[in-house]
N, C-alpha and C positions, 0 to 999 in steps of 0.2 A: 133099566130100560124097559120098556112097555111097546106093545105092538098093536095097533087098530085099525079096522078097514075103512077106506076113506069114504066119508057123506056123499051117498048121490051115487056113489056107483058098486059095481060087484068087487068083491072080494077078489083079487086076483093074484095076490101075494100077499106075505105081512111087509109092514112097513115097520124100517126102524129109527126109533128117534135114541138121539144121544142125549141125556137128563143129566151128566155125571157133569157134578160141581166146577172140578179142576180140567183142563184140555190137558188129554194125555199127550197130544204134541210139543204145545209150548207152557206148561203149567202153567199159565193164568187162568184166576179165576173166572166164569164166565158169567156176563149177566142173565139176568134172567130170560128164561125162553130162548137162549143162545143154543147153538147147535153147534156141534164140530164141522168145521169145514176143511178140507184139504188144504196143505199148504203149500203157493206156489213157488217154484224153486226163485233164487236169490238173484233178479238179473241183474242187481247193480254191482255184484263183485264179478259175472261177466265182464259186464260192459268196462270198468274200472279197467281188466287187465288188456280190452280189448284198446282202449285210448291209452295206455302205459307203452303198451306196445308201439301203438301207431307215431307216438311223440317220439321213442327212439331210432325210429327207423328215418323222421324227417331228420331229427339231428344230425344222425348218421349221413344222410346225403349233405344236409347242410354244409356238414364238414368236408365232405369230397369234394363237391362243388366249391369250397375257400379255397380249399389245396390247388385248384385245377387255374385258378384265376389268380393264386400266386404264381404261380410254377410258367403262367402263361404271361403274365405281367413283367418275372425276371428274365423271361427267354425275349421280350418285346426291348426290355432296358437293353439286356446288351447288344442286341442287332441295332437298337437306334448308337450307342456308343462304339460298334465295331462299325458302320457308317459312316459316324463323323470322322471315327480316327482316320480312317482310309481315305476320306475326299480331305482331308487336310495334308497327306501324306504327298496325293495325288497333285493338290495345289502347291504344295512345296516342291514337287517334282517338276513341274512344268516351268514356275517361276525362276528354279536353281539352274534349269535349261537355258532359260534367257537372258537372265542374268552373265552365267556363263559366256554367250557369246560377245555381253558388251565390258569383260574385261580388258582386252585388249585397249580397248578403247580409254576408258577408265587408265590405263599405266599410260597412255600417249599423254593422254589430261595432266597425272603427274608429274612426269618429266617435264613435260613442257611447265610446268608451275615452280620447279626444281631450278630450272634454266630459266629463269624468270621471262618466259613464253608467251603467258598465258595471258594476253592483253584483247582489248578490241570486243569484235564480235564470240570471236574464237572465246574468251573467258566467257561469258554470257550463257553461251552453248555448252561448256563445260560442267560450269556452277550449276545447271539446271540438271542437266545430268547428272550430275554426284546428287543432289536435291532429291532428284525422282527416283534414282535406286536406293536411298535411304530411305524411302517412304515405305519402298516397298520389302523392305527387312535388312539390306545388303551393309553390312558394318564392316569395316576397313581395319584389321589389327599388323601388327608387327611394329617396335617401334626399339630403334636402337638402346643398350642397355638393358633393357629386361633381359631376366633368366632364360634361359634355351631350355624350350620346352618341345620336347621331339612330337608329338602327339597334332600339334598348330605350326611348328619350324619345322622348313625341309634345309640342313647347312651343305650348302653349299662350297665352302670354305672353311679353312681350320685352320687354328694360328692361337701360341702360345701368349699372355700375356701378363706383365707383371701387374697392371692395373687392375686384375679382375678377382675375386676370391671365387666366383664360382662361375659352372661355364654361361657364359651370356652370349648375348647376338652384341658382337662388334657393330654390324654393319646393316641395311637392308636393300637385297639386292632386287626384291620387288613383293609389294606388301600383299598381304592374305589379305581373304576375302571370306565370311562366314554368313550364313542367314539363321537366329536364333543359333543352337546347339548344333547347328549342322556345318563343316568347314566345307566351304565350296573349291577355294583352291589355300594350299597351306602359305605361309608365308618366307619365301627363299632369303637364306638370311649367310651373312658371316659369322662363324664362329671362334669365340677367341677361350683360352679356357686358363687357369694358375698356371702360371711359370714352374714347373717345378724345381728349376733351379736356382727360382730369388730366394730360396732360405738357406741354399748352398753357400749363396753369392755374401748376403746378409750377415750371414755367420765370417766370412774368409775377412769381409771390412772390417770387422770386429776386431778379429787378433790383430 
C-alpha cells in the first residue's frame, strides 16, 4: 500500500489506497485498479425472514377465520333444523286439535254406514269428510282380529276364547284414529284372549 497527496491541492492527510491482489473480505481476486470496498450487510436474508414470517401469520388467521365460518355455518344448520322441527310440531299440534273435535263426527258417519244410514245427501257429506281429513294425515285403524296391541288398543272388554291363540281384538267398540306416528285417540276394542281350559277340555275328549 502506498500513500500520495492528491493533484491540485495541499497535503492534508495521507491517503490510503488498497493495491493487495486478493480482498481480505471476500477472497476474490480483484481486477485491476480495484479497491476494497465495504461490504454492505445481506438484506435479502432480511427481508426472506421478514416475508416467511408475514405468510405465517396470514395462514394463521386464514385458519381462524375457516374455523369461525364453520363453527358459524353449524350453529346457522341447526337453528334452521330446530325451526322446522318445531313449526312442524307446531302444525301437527293445531291440525291433531281439529281434527280431534270432528271425531265425534266421523263415528256418527260410521254408524250410520254400519246401519246402512248412510244414503242421500247425508252420504255425500260424509264421503267428503272422510275424503278431506285423509288428505290431511288422519288414518283410521282398529280392525277386528288383529293382535291386541295395548300401546294403539284401549280394551274395554275381556273374554276368554277358544278361537283365538293369542290375545286379539274380538270386537271394535270404536275405531282409533292416528296422524303419521302420532295416535290421536287409541282404538276401544273387545278383548278375547286362549281358553285356558280348551287343552283341559281336549285332553278329557280324548280318554
Amino acid at each position: 500500500m502506498t500513500t500520495s497527496p492528491r493533484e491540485g491541492e495541499e497535503n492534508e492527510g495521507p491517503v490510503i489506497r488498497d493495491k493487495r491482489r486478493i480482498d481480505p473480505e471476500t477472497g476474490k481476486v480483484r481486477g485491476t485498479g480495484e479497491t476494497a470496498q465495504p461490504s454492505a450487510p445481506d438484506a435479502s436474508a432480511k427481508g426472506g425472514a421478514g416475508v416467511d414470517g408475514e405468510v405465517s401469520s396470514l395462514k394463521e388467521q386464514l385458519s381462524e377465520r375457516l374455523a369461525d365460518l364453520q363453527r358459524l355455518k353449524a350453529e346457522y344448520d341447526n337453528y334452521r333444523k330446530r325451526v322446522e322441527r318445531d313449526r312442524v310440531a307446531v302444525r301437527e299440534q293445531a291440525l291433531g286439535q281439529v281434527l280431534t273435535e270432528l271425531l265425534p263426527v266421523l263415528d256418527d258417519i260410521g254408524r250410520a254406514r254400519d246401519h246402512d244410514e248412510l244414503t242421500g245427501g247425508f252420504k255425500s257429506v260424509g264421503e267428503a269428510l272422510e275424503a278431506v281429513t285423509g288428505k290431511l294425515g288422519l288414518e283410521r285403524f282398529g280392525e277386528k282380529g288383529e293382535p291386541f296391541d295395548p300401546t294403539v288398543h284401549e280394551a274395554l272388554m275381556h273374554a276368554y276364547s277358544a278361537d283365538v291363540t293369542e290375545t286379539s281384538v274380538a270386537d271394535v267398540l270404536q275405531p282409533g284414529y292416528r296422524i303419521g306416528e302420532r295416535i290421536v285417540r287409541p282404538a276401544r276394542v273387545a278383548v278375547a284372549e286362549p281358553d285356558p281350559n280348551a287343552g283341559a277340555e281336549a285332553g278329557d275328549g280324548e280318554e
